[in-house]
MARKEZA-878519 format. One line per field, with one value per residue (C-alpha): residue number from 1; residue in one letter; x, y, z. Coordinates in Angstrom, 1 decimal, padded with zeros to 4 digits. Example, Ala and Ser with C-alpha at 12.3 -4.5 7.8 and 13.67 -1.06 7.14 Angstrom:
2
num [1 | 2]
residuo [A | S]
c1 [012.3 | 013.7]
c2 [-004.5 | -001.1]
c3 [007.8 | 007.1]
END
This chain:
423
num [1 | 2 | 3 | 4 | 5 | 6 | 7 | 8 | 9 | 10 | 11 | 12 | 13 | 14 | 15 | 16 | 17 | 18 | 19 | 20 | 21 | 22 | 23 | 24 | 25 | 26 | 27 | 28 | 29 | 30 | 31 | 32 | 33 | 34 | 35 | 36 | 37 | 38 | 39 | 40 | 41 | 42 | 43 | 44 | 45 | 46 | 47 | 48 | 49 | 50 | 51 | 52 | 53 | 54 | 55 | 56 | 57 | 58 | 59 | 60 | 61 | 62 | 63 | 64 | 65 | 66 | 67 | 68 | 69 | 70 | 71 | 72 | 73 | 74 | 75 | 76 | 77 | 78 | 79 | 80 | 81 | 82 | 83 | 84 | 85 | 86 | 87 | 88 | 89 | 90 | 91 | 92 | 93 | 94 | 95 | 96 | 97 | 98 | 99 | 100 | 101 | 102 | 103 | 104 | 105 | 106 | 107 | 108 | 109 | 110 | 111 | 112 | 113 | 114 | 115 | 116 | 117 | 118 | 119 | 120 | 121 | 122 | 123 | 124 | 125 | 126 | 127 | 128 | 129 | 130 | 131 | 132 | 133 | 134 | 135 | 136 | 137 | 138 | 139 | 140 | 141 | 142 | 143 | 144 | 145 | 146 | 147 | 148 | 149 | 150 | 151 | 152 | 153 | 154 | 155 | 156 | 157 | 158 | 159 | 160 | 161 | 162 | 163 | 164 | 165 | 166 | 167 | 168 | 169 | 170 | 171 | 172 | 173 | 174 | 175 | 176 | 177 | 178 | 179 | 180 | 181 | 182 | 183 | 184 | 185 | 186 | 187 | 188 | 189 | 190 | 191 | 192 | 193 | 194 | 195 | 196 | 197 | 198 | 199 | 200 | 201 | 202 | 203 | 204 | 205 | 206 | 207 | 208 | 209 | 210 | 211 | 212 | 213 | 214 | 215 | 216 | 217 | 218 | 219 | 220 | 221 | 222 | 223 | 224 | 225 | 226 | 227 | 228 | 229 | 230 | 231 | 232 | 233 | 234 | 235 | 236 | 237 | 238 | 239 | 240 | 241 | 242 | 243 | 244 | 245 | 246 | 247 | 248 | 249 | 250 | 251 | 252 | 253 | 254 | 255 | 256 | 257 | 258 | 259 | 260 | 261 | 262 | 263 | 264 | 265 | 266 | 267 | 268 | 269 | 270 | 271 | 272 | 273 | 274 | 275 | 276 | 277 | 278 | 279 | 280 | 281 | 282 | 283 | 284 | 285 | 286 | 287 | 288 | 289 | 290 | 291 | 292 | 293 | 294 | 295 | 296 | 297 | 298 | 299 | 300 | 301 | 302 | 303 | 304 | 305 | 306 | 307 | 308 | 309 | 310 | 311 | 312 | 313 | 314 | 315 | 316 | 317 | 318 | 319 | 320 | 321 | 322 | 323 | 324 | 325 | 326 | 327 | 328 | 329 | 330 | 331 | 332 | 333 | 334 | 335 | 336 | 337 | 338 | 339 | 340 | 341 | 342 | 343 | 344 | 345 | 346 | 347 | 348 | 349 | 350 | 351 | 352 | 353 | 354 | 355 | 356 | 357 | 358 | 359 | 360 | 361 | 362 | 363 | 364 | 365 | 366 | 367 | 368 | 369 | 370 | 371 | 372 | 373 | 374 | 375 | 376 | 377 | 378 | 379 | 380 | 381 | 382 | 383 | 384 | 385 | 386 | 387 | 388 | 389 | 390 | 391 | 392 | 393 | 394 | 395 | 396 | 397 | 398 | 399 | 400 | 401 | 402 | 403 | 404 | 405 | 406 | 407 | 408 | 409 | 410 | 411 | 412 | 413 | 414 | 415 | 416 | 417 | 418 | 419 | 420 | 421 | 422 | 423]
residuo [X | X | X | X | X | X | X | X | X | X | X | X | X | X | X | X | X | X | X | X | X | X | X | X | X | X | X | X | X | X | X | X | X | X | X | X | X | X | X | X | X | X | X | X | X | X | X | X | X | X | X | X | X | X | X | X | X | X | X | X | X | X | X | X | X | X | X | X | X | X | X | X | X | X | X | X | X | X | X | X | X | X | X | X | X | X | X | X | X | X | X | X | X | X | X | X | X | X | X | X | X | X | X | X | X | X | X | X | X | X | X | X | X | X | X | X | X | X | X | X | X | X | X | X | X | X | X | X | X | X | X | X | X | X | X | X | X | X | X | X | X | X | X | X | X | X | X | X | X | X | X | X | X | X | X | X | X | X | X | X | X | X | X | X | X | X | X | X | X | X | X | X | X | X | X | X | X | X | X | X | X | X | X | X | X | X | X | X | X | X | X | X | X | X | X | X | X | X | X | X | X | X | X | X | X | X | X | X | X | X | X | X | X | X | X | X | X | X | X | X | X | X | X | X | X | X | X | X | X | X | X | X | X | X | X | X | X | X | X | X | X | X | X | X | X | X | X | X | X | X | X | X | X | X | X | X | X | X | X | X | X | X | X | X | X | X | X | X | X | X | X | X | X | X | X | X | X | X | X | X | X | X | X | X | X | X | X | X | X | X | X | X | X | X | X | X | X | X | X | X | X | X | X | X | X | X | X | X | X | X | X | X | X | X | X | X | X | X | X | X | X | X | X | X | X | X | X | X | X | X | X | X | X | X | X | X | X | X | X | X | X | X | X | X | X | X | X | X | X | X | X | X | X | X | X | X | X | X | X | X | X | X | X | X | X | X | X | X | X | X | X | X | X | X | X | X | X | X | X | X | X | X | X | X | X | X | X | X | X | X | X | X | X | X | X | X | X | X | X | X | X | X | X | X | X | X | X | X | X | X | X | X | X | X | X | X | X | X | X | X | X | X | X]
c1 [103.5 | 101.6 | 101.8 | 104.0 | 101.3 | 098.2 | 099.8 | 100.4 | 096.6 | 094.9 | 097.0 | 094.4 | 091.9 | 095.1 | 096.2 | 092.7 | 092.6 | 095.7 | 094.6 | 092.4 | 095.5 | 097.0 | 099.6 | 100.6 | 100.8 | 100.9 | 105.0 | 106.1 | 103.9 | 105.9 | 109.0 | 107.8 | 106.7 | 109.7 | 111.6 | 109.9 | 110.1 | 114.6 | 114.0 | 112.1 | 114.3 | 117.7 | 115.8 | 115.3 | 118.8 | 120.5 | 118.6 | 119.7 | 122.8 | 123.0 | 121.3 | 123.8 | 126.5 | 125.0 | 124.7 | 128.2 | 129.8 | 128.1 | 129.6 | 132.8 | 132.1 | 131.7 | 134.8 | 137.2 | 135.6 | 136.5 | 139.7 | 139.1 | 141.1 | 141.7 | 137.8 | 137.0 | 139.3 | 138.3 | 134.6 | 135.8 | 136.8 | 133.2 | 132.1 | 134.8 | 132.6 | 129.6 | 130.2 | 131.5 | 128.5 | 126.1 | 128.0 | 127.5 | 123.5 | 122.9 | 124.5 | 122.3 | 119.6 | 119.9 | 120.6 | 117.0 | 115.3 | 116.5 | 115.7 | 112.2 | 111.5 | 112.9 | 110.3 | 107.4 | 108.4 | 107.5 | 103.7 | 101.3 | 098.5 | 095.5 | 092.4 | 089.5 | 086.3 | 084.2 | 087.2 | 085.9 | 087.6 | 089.6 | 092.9 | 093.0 | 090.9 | 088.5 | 087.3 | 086.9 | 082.9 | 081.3 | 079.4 | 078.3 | 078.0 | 077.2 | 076.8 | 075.7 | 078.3 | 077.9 | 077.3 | 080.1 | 079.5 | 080.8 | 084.9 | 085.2 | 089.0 | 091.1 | 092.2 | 096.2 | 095.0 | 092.9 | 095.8 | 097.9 | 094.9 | 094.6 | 098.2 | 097.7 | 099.8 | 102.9 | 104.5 | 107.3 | 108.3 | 108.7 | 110.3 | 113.1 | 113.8 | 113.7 | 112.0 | 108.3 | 106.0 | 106.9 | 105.2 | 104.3 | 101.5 | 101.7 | 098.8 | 095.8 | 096.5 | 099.2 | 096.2 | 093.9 | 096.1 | 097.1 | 093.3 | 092.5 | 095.1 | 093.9 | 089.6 | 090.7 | 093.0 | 090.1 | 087.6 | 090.0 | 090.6 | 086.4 | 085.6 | 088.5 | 091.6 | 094.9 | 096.9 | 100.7 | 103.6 | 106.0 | 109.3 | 109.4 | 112.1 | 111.8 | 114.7 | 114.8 | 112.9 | 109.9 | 109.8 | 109.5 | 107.4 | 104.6 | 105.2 | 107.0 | 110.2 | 110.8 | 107.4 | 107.5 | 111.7 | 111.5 | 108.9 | 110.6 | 113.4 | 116.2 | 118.7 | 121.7 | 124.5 | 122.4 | 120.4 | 117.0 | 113.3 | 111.7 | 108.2 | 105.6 | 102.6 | 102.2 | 100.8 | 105.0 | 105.9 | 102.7 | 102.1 | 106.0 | 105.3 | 103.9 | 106.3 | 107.8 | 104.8 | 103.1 | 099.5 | 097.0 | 093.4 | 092.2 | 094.7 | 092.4 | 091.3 | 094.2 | 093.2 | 096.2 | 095.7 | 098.7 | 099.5 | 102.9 | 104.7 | 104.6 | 107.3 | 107.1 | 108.9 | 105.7 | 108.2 | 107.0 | 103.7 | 103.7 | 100.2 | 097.0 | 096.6 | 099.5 | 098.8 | 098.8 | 097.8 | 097.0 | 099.9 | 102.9 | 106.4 | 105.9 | 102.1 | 100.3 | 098.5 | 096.2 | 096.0 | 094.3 | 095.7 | 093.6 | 095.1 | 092.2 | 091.2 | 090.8 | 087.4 | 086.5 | 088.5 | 086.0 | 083.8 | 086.3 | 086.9 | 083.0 | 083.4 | 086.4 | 084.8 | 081.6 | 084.1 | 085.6 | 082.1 | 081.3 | 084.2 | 083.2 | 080.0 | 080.8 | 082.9 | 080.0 | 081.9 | 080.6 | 082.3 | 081.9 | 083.7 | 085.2 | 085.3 | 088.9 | 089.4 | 092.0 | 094.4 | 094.4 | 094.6 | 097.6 | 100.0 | 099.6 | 096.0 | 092.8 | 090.2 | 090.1 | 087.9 | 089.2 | 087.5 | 087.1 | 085.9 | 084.9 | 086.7 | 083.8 | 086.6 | 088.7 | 085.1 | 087.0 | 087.0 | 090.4 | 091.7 | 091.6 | 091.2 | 092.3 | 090.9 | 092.4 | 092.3 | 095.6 | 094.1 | 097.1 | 099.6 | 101.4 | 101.0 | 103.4 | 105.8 | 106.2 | 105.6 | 102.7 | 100.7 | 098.0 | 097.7 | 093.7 | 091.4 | 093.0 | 096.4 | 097.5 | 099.5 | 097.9 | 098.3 | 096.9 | 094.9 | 095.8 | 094.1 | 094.8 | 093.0 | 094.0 | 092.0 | 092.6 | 095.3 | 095.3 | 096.6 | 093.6 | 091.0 | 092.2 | 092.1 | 088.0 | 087.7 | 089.2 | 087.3 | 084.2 | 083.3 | 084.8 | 082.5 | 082.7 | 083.5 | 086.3 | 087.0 | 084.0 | 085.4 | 083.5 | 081.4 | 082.9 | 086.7 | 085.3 | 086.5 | 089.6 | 090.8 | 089.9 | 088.1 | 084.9 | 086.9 | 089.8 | 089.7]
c2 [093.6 | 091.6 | 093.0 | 090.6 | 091.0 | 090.3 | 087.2 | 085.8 | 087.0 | 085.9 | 083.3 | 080.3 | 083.1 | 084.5 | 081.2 | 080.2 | 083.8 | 083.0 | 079.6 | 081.6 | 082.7 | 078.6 | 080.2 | 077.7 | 080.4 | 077.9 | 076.5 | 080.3 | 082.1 | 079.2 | 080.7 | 084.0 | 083.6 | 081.9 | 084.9 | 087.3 | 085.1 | 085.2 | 088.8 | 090.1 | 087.7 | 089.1 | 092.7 | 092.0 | 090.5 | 093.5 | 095.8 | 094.1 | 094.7 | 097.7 | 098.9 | 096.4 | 097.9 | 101.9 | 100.8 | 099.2 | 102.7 | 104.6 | 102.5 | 102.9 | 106.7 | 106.8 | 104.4 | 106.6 | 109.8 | 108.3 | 107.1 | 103.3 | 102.9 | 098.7 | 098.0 | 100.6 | 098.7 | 095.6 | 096.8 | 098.3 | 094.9 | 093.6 | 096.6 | 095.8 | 091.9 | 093.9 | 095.9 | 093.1 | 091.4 | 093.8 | 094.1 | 090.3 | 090.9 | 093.7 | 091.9 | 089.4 | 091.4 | 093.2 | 090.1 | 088.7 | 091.7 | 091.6 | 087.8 | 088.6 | 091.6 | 089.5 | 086.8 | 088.8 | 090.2 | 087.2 | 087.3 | 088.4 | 090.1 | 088.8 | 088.6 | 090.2 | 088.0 | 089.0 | 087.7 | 084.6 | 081.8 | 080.7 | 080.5 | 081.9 | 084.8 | 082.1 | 082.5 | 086.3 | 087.6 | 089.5 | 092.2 | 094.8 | 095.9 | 098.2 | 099.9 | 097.8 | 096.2 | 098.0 | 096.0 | 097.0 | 096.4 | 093.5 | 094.0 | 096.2 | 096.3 | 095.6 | 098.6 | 097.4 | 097.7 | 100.9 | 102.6 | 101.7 | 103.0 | 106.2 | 106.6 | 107.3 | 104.6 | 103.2 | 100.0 | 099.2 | 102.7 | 101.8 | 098.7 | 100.5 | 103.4 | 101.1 | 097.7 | 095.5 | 097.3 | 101.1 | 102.7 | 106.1 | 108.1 | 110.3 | 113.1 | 112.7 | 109.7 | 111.7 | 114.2 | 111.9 | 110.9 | 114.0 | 114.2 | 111.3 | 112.6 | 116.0 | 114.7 | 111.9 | 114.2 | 116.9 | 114.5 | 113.4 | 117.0 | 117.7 | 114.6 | 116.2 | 114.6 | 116.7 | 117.1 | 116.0 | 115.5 | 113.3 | 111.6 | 108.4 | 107.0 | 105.6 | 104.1 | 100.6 | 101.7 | 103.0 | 100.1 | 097.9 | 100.6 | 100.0 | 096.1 | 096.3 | 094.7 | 092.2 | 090.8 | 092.0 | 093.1 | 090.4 | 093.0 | 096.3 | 098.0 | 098.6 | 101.4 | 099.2 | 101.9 | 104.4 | 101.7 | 103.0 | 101.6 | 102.9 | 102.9 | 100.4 | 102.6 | 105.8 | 104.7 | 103.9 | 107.6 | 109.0 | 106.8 | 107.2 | 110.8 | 109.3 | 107.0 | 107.6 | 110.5 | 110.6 | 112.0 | 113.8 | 112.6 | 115.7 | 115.7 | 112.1 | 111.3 | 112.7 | 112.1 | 112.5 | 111.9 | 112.0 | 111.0 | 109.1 | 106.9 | 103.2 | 100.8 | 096.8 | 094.3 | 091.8 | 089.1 | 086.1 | 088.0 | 086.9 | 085.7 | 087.2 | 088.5 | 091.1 | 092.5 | 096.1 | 098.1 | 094.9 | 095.3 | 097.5 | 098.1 | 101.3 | 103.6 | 106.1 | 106.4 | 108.3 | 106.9 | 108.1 | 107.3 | 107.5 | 107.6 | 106.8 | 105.6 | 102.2 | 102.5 | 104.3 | 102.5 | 100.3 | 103.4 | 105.1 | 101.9 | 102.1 | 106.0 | 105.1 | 102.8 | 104.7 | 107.5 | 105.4 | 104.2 | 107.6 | 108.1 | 104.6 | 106.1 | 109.4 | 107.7 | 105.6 | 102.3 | 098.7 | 097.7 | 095.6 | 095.2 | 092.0 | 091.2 | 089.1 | 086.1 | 085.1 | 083.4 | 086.5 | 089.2 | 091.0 | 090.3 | 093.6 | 093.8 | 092.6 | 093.7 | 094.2 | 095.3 | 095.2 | 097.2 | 095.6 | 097.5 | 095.2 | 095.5 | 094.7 | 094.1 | 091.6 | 089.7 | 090.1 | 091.9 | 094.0 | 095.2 | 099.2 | 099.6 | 098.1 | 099.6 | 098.2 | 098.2 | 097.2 | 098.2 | 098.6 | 096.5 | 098.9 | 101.5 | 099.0 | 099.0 | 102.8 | 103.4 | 105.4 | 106.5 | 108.8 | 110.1 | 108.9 | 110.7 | 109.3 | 110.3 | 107.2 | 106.4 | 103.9 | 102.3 | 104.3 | 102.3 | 103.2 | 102.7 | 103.1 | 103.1 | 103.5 | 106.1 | 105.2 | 103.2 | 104.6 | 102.1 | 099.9 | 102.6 | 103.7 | 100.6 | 100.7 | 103.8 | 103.0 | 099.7 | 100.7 | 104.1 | 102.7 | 103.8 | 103.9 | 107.8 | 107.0 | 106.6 | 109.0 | 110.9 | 110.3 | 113.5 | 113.8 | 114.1 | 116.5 | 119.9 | 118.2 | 116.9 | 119.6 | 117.4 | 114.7 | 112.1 | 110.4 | 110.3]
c3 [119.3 | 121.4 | 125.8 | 128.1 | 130.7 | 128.3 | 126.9 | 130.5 | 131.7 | 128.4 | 127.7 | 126.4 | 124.5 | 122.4 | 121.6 | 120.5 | 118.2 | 116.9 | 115.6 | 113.3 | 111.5 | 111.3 | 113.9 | 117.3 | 119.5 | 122.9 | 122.5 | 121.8 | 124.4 | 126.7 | 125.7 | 125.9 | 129.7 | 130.9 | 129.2 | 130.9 | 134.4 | 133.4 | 132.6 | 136.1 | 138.3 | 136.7 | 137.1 | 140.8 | 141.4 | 139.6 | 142.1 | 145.3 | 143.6 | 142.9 | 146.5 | 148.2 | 146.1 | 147.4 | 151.0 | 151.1 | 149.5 | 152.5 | 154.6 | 153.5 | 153.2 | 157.5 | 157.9 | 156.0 | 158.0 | 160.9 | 160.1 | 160.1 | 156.8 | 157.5 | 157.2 | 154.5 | 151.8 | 152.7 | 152.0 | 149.1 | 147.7 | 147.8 | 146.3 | 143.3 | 143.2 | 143.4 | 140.4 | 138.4 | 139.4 | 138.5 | 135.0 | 134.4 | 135.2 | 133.2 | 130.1 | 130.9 | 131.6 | 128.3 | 126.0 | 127.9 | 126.9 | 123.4 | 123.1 | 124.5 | 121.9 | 118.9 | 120.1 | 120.0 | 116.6 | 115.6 | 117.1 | 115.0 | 116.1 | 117.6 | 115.0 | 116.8 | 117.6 | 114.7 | 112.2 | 110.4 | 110.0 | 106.8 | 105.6 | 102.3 | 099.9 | 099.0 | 102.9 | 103.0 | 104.1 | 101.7 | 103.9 | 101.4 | 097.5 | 096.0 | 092.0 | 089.0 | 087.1 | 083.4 | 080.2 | 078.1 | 074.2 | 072.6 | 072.4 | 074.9 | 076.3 | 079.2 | 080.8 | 079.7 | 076.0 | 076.3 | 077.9 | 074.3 | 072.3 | 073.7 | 074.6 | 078.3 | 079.9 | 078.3 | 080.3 | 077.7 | 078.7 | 082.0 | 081.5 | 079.4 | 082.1 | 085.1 | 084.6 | 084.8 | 087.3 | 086.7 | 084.4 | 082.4 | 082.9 | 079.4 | 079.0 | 079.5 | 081.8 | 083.6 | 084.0 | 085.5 | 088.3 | 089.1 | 089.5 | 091.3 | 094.3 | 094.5 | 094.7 | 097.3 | 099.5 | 099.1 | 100.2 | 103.5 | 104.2 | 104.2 | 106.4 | 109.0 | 108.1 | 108.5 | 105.1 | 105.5 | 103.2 | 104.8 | 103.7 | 100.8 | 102.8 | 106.7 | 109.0 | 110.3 | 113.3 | 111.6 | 110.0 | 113.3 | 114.6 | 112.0 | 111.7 | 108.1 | 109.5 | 110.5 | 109.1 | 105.1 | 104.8 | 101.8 | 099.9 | 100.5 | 098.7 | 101.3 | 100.0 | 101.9 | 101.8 | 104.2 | 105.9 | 104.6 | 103.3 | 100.6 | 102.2 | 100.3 | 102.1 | 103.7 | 107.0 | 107.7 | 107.6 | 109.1 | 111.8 | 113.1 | 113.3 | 116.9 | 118.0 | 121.6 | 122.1 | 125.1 | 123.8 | 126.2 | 125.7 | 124.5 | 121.7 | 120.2 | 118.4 | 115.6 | 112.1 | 109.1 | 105.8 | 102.8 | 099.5 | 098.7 | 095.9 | 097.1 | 096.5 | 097.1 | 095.5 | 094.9 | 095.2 | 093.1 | 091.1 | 087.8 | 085.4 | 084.0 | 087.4 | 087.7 | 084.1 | 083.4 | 086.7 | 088.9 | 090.5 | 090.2 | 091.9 | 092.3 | 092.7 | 093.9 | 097.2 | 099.3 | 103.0 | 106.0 | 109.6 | 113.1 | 116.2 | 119.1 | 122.7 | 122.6 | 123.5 | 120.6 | 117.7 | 116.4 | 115.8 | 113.8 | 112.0 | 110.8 | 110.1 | 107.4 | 106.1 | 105.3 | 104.1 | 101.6 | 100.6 | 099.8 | 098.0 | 095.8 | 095.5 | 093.8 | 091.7 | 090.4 | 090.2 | 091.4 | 094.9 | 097.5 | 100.3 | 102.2 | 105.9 | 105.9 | 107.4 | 110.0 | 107.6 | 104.8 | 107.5 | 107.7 | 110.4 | 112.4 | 111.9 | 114.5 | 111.6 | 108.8 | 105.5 | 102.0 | 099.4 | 095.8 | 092.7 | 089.6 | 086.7 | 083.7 | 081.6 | 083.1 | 084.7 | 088.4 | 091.3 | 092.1 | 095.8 | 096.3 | 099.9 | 102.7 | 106.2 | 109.3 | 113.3 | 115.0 | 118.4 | 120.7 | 118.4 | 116.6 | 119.7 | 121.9 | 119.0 | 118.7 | 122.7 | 121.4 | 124.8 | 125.7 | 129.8 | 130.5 | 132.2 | 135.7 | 135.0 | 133.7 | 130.4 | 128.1 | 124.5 | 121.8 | 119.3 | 115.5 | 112.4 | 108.3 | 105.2 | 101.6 | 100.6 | 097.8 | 095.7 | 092.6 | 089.9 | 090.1 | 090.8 | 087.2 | 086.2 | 087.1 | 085.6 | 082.2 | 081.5 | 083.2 | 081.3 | 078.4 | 074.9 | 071.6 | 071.9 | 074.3 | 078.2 | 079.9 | 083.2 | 085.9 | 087.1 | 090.0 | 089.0 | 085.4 | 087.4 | 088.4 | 085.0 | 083.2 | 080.5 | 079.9 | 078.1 | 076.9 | 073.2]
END
């Protein structure tokens, strides 16, 4: 969430950011200040309080000693209102705070200066492609129907042992995911990225601490009887490894990468568009996670991204990748790039990557702070990348090296499968 003190400093340049997203920052940043103004002024009476409260019980203290009992209990009445008062301000105190923190729940981040403006897809900057979009002979398949011919997927399956949006992986298929984890964590691991295996399941303050709740509680699968998420991305569980850590700056930048299962509800997706492996309830991921100096987050930013490009480019498969604008940028995130791969097949581009920057957003949420070179303790700035989400990566694999022989492997993943193709 969004600083107290830079929303009252920066007041007109957030709201002005924030109108890239179609969000009216100036009424709530109103209530937000005069929170905070209730919040320090109930702070400052509760400490006169209190120290009126301390110097009173010394007081009494000396009477007692020396034996003027009359005046120490009648001091020790205005202690007793002193307490009570002090009792009354904390509650206050406390329900201000909470009101405060609810509030800025609701503030998304601000988009950083390079975001363009737009409010939906349609708006998003093409920066970069890259690859040549193959010419696939005439009847070549969607990946939904290759997956039936070659008996590699089955989404019936699915539907029968849990419902729409979980399926099988049978063979082959089953083979080539396995293989697609183990070549993107090995590529992470190479480029410096620390290997964890972390829990599938977060609490409710992970959740805040990432910006998941209260922001996208309608798309994740809450296990109500022990008050748990199942987590719709890695970057929940890895990133909360950090929350409440106070970092020294020679321990950043920390670089984590991990594969998990994904759950989200992708309430409302129904069409063409959600067909086969375009989007799922459940999937595979491979995420990396950067924890930096603020002043050096933007260049880690560009160092994932070429990563992933790399990544896209051993894989051989057309990409390009997307500069979003403010009103299709996520609601934690200041930047960021979304990588598309084409699927020949289907004529359209589909979403494997998304790289972000939350700069110190997510940091203030999780009390995530590094000592400086001074001494002092400041907000970490934290990153994530998908690198990279399976389902539709396979789904560029299967309709791109589709042939008359079968599906081709691509070179690159041949020692990890174990075979060329998919016949």
């Amino acid at each position: 969430m969004l600083l107290v003190q830079n929303i009252i400093t920066h007041k007109e340049a957030y709201i002005k950011g924030l109108a890239k997203r179609n969000f009216d920052a100036a009424p709530v940043f109103d209530q937000v200040i005069a929170l905070d103004e209730k919040r320090r002024a109930t702070q400052a009476q509760l400490d006169n309080t209190l120290a009126d409260s301390n110097k009173l019980s010394k007081e009494i203290g000396i009477l007692f000693k020396n034996g003027e009992q009359q005046k120490a209990n009648l001091l020790k009445e205005k202690t007793s209102q002193l307490k009570e008062s002090s009792k009354d301000l904390a509650t206050t105190l406390q329900e201000t705070q909470d009101e405060l923190v609810q509030l800025l729940y609701t503030i998304p981040n601000v988009p950083h200066t390079s975001v363009p403006d737009g409010q939906t897809e349609e708006d998003n900057e093409e920066i970069f492609t890259a690859g040549e979009v193959p010419k696939l002979a005439e009847g070549a398949l969607p990946h939904w129907e290759l997956a039936k011919k070659y008996d590699i997927i089955d989404f019936e399956l699915g539907v029968k042992i849990t419902g729409a949006g979980f399926p099988v992986y049978k063979g082959k298929g089953a083979r080539l995911q396995r293989a697609l984890i183990n070549y993107f964590l090995d590529k992470n691991i190479a480029a410096g990225y620390k290997e964890v295996q972390v829990p599938h399941l977060v609490n409710e303050l992970s959740g805040y601490g990432t910006g998941q709740l209260p922001d996208k509680e309608g798309q994740m699968y809450h296990v109500t009887g022990d008050d748990l998420y199942l987590i719709p991305t890695a970057e929940v569980p890895i990133t909360n490894i950090f929350r409440d850590e106070l970092l020294q700056a020679a321990d950043l930048p920390i670089q984590y990468t991990g594969y998990t299962p994904c759950f989200r509800r992708e309430a409302g997706s129904y069409g063409a568009h959600v067909r086969g492996l375009n989007r799922l309830h459940q999937f595979d991921k491979v995420e990396i996670v950067r924890v930096e100096k603020p002043e050096n987050s933007y260049e880690a930013l560009k160092g994932m991204m070429e990563h992933i490009k790399e990544i896209l480019n051993e894989l051989q498969l057309p990409y390009r990748v997307l500069r979003l604008c403010g009103g299709d940028t996520g609601f934690v995130a200041a930047l960021t790039y979304d990588f598309e791969v084409f699927s020949t097949a289907q004529d359209r581009w589909l979403e494997i990557s998304s790289v972000s920057n939350f700069e110190s957003y997510q940091a203030n949420r999780l009390k995530l702070r590094f000592k400086d070179a001074d001494g002092k303790n400041q907000l970490a700035h934290t990153l994530n990348g998908s690198s990279l989400a399976l389902p539709r990566v396979l789904a560029g694999i299967l309709e791109n090296y589709q042939t008359e022989k079968g599906i081709k492997i691509p070179e690159v993943l041949v020692p990890y499968c174990g075979f060329d193709y998919i016949d």
